[in-house]
C-alpha positions as CSV (number, residue, x, y, z in Angstrom):
1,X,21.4,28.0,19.3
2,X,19.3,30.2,21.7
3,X,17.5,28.9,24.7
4,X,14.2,29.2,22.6
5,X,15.4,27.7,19.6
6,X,16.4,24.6,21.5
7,X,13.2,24.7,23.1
8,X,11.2,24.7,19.4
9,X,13.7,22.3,18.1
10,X,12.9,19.6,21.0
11,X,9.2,20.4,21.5
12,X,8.3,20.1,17.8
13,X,10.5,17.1,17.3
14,X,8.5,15.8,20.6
15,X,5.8,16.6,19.2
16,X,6.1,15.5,15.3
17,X,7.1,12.1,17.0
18,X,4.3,11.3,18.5
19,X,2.8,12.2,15.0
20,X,4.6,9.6,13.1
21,X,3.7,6.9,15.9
22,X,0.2,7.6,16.4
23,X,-0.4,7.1,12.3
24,X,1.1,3.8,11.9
25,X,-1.9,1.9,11.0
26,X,-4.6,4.6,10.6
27,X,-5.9,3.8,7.2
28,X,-6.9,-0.2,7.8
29,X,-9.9,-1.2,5.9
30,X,-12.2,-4.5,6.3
31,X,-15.1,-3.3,4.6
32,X,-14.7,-4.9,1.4
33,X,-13.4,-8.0,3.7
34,X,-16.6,-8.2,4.3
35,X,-18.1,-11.5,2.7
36,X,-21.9,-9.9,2.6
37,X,-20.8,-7.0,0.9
38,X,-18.4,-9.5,-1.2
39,X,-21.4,-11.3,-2.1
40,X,-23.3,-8.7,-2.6
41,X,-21.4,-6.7,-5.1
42,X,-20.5,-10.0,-7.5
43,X,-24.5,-10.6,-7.3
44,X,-24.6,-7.1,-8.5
45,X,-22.3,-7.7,-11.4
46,X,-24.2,-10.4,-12.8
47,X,-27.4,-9.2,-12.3
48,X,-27.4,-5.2,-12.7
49,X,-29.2,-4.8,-9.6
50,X,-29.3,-4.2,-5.6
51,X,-32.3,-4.5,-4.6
52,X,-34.8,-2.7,-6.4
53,X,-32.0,-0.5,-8.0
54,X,-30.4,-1.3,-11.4
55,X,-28.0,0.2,-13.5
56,X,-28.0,0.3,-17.1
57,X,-24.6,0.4,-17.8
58,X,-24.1,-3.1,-16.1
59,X,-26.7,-4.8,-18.5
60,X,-24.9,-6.7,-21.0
61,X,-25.5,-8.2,-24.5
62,X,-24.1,-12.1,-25.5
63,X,-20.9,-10.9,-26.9
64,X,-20.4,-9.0,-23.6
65,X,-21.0,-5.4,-24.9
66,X,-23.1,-2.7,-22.5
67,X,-26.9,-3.1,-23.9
68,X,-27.8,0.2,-26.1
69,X,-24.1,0.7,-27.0
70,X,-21.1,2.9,-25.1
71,X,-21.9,4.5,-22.0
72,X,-20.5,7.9,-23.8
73,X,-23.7,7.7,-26.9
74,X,-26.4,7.1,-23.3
75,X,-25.8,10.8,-22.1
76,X,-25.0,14.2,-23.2
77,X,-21.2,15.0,-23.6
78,X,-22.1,17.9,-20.6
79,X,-23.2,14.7,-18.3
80,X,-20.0,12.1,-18.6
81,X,-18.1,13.4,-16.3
82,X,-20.6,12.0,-13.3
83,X,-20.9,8.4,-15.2
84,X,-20.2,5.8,-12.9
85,X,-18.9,2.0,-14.5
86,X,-21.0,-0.9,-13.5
87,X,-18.3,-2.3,-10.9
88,X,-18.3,1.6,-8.9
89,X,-21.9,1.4,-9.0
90,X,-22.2,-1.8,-7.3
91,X,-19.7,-1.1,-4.9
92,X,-20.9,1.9,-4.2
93,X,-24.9,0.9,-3.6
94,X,-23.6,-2.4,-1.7
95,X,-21.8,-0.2,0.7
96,X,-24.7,1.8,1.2
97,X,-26.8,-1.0,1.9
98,X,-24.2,-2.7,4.1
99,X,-23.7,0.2,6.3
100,X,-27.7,0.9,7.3
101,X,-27.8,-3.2,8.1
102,X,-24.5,-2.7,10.1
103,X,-25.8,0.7,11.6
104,X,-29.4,-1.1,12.8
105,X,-27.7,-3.8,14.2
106,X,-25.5,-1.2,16.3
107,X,-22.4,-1.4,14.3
108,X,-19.7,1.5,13.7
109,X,-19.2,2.2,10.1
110,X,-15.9,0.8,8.5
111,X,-13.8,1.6,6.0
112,X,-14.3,0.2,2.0
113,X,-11.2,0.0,-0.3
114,X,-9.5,2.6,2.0
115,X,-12.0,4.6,2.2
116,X,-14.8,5.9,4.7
117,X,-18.6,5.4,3.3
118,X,-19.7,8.5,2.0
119,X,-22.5,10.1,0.2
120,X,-22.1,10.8,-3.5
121,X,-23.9,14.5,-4.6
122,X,-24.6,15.5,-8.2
123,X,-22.0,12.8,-9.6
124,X,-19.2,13.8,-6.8
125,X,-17.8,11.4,-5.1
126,X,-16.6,13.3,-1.6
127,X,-18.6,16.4,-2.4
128,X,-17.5,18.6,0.6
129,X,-13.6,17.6,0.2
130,X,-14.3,18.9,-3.4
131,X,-15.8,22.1,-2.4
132,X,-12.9,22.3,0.0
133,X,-10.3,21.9,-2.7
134,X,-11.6,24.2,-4.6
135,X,-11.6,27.0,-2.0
136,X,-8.1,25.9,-1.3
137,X,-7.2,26.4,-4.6
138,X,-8.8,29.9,-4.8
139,X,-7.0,30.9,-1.9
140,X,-3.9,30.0,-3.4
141,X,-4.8,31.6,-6.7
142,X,-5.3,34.9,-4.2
143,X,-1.8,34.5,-2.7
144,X,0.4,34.1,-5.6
145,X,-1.5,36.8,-7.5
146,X,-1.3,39.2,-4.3
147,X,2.5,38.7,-3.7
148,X,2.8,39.1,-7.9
149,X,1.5,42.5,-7.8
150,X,3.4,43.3,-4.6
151,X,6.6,42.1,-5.7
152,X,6.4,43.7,-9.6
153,X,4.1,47.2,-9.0
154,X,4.3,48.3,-5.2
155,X,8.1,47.6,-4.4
156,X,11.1,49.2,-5.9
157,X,12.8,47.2,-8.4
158,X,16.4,47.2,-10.1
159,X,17.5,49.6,-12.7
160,X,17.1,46.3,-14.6
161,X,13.5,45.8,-13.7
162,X,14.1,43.0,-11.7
163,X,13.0,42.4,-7.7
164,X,15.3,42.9,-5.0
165,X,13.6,40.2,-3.7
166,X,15.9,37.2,-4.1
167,X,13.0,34.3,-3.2
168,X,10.8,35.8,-6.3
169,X,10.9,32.9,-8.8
170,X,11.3,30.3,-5.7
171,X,7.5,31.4,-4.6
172,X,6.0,31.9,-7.9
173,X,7.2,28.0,-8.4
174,X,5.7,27.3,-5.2
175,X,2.4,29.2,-6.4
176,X,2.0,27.1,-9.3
177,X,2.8,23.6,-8.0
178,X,0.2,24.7,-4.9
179,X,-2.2,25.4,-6.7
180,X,-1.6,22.4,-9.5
181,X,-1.8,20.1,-6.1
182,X,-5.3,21.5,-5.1
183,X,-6.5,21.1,-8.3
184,X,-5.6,17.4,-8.5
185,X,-6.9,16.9,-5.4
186,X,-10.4,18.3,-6.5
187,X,-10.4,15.9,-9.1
188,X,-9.7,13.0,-7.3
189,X,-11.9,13.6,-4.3
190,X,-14.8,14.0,-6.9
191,X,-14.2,10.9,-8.6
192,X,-11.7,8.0,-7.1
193,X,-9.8,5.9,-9.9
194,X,-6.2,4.6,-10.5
195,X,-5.6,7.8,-12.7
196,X,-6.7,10.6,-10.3
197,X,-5.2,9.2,-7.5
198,X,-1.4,8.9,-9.3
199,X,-2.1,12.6,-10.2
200,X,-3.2,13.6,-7.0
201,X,-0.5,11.5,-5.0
202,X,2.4,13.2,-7.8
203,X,1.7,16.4,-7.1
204,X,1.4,16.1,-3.8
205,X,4.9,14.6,-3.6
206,X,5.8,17.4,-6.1
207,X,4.7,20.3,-3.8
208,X,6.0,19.4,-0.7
209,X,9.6,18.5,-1.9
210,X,9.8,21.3,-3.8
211,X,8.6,23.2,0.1
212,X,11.3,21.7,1.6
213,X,13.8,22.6,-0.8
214,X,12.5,26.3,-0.2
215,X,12.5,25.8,3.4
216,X,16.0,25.1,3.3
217,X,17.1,28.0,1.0
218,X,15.1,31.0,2.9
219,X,16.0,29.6,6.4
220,X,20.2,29.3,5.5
221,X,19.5,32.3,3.4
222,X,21.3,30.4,0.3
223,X,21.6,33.0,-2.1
224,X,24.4,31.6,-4.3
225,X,23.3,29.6,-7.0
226,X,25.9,27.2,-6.7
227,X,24.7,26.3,-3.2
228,X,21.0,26.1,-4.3
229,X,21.3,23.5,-6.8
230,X,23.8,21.3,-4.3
231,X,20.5,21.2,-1.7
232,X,18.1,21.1,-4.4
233,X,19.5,18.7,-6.8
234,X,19.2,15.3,-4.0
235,X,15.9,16.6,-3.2
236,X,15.1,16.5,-6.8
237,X,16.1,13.3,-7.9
238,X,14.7,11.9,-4.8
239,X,11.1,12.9,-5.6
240,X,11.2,12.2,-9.1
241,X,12.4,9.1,-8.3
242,X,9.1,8.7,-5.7
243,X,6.7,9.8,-8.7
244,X,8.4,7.6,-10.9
245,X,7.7,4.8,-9.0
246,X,4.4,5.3,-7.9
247,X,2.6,5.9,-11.8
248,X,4.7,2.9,-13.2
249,X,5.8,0.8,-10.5
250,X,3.6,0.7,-7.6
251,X,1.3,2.8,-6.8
252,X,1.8,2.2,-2.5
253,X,-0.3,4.4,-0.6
254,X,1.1,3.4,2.9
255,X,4.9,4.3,1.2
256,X,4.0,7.3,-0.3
257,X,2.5,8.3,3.3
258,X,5.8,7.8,5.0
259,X,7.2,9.6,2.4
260,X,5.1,12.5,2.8
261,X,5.2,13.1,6.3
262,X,8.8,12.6,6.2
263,X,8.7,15.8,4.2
264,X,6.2,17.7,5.9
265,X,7.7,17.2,9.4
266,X,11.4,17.9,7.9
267,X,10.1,21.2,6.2
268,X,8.0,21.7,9.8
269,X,11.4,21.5,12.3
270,X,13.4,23.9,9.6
271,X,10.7,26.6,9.8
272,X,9.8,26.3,13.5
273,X,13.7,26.5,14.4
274,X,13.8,29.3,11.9
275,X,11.0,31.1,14.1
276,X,12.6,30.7,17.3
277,X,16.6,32.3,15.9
278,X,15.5,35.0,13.3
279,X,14.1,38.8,14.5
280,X,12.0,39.0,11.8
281,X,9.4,41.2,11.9
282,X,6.7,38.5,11.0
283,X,7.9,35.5,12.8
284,X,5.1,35.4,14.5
285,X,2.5,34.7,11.8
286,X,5.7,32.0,10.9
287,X,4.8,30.6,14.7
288,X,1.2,30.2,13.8
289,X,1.1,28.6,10.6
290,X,4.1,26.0,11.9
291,X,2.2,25.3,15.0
292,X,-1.6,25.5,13.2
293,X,-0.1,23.2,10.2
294,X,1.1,20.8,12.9
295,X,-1.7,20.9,15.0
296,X,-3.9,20.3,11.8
297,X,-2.4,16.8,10.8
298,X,-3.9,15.7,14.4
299,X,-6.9,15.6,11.9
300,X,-5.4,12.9,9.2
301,X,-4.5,10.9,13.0
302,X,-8.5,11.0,14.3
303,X,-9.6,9.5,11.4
304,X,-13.5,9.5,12.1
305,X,-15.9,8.3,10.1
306,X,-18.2,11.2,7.5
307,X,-21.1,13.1,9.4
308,X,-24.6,12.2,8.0
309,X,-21.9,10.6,4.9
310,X,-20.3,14.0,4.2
311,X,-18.0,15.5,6.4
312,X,-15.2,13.3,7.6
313,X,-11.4,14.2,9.6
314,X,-10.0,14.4,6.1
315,X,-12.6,17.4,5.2
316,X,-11.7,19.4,8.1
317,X,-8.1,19.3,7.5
318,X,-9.0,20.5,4.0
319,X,-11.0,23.1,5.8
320,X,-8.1,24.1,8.7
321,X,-6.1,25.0,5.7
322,X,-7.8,27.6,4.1
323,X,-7.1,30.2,6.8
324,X,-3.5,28.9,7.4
325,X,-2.7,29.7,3.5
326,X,-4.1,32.8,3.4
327,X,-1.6,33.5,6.5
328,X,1.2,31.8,5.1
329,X,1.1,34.1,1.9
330,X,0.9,37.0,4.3
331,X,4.0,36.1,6.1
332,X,5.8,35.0,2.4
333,X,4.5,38.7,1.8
334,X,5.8,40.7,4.8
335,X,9.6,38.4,3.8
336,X,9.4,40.4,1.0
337,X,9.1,43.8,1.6
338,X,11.1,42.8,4.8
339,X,14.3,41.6,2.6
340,X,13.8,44.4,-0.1
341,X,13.8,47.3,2.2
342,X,17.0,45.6,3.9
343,X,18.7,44.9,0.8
344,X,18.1,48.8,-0.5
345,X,19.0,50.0,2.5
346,X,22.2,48.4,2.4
347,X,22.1,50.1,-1.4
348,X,22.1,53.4,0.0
């Protein structure tokens, strides 16, 4: 190992473990500790109400029905998706009201059920970590369509019609479970439940093994499929297993933390040590999305609370990684055409 590599090696493992400490412990709550707001959202059950504001859907008959029948026959088909359950209301509108009494009397907001007190807009739950998402997502969708059309109709391909390119099928895999994880993650910031959050959390887990598998075949340069499925197959079985547990087990957020940035940072020191050994011709754009993607979790560490109820640490990670995908597709790009016009020179 070069001077440089062993440079990267201990400077990002420096680095990544001072990660890993500083985030034991981020994501405490005591809001819903709190015996006002306690009090105040089992009034609210019973009642309908906080405060001047009541919600239908928690007005209930003697045999314990919702009064004028299913939420789903109150509103237009078009309009369930923003329907909130009496219990979410109440939370919701008790955390509001607990926040401007802490916030007069000079108090810091705190977290409730895990979570920072934000702002709902037009039914969404985290409205700017949606809009994120979604960008995310379209950035993806960009990416894997741009490398489709570079791999299949601008470089040469076999007398069989197939790439030359022997990471095609692992990318366009990567594509689809990126852009299956941003999706999820749209859904869930817009509305919180159990559900969401197992789908959100899966394919989360789902994505970033699967990157670390990928990490691992492009920087050994495993071509030989025997050798792929003996790195992949652990991998595998490991993450299922991780998915499995959280839908039908437990679903443990602070676990399936660890477990992520266990991933992450192992994916992180393969493609930084990669950057420091290889010449290739893009390694620097590899440089900058390893050292912007590492530099980005510092914003999941300073876990502030929302801006005006909108804009928290978690949004700005969601926003540091638009411009890093589109990046990281340029450099999976320029691996391309770098590998193809290698492998037909060799051809010739």
């Amino acid at each position: 190992m070069t001077q440089m590599a062993r440079w990267s090696f201990h400077g990002i493992l420096a680095f990544v473990s001072l990660l890993v400490f500083l985030t034991h412990g981020v994501y405490a709550s005591d809001g819903d500790a709190d015996p006002i707001y306690k009090a105040c959202v089992e009034q609210c059950e019973k009642t309908g109400c906080v405060g001047e504001k009541c919600f239908q859907h928690c007005k209930f008959s003697s045999d314990g029905k919702p009064v004028g029948g299913p939420w789903y026959l109150q509103e237009p088909l078009y309009l369930q998706w923003k329907q909130w359950d009496c219990r979410s209301d109440c939370q919701y509108h008790c955390m509001l009201v607990r926040e401007e009494e802490r916030e007069k009397l000079g108090g810091k907001p705190v977290k409730y059920h895990g979570k920072w007190p934000f702002h709902r807009a037009y039914g969404f739950q985290e409205p700017v970590s949606v809009a994120l998402s979604a960008l995310n997502l379209a950035i993806q969708f960009h990416g894997w369509v741009s490398f489709f059309i570079l791999i299949y109709y601008k470089l040469q391909l076999t007398p069989s019609k197939k790439t030359y390119y022997e990471y095609t099928g692992l990318w366009h895999i990567y594509g689809i479970l990126s852009m299956n994880s941003w999706f999820w993650s749209a859904v869930f910031h817009s509305r919180d439940v159990e559900l969401t959050e197992k789908l959100d959390c899966s394919s989360a887990v789902a994505l970033l093994g699967f990157s670390l598998i990928l990490a691992i075949l492009r920087a050994f340069s495993m071509r030989d499929e025997a050798a792929r499925v003996m790195v992949s197959a652990p991998i595998i079985a490991f993450v299922t297993t991780h998915i499995l547990y959280l839908n039908f087990y437990n679903l443990d957020y602070d676990l399936n933390m660890k477990v992520c940035v266990a991933m992450g940072v192992a994916q992180l020191l393969i493609w930084a040590v990669w950057a420091g050994v290889t010449n290739h011709p893009s390694r620097l754009k590899l440089w900058v999305a390893v050292v912007g993607g590492g530099l980005a979790i510092l914003l999941e560490i300073y876990d502030f609370p929302p801006y005006q109820g909108f804009v928290d640490a978690h949004a700005l990670w969601h926003a540091t990684t638009i411009p890093l995908t589109y990046l990281w597709w340029s450099f999976v790009k320029d691996d391309a055409e770098f590998r193809t016009s290698s492998l037909l020179k060799k051809a010739r």
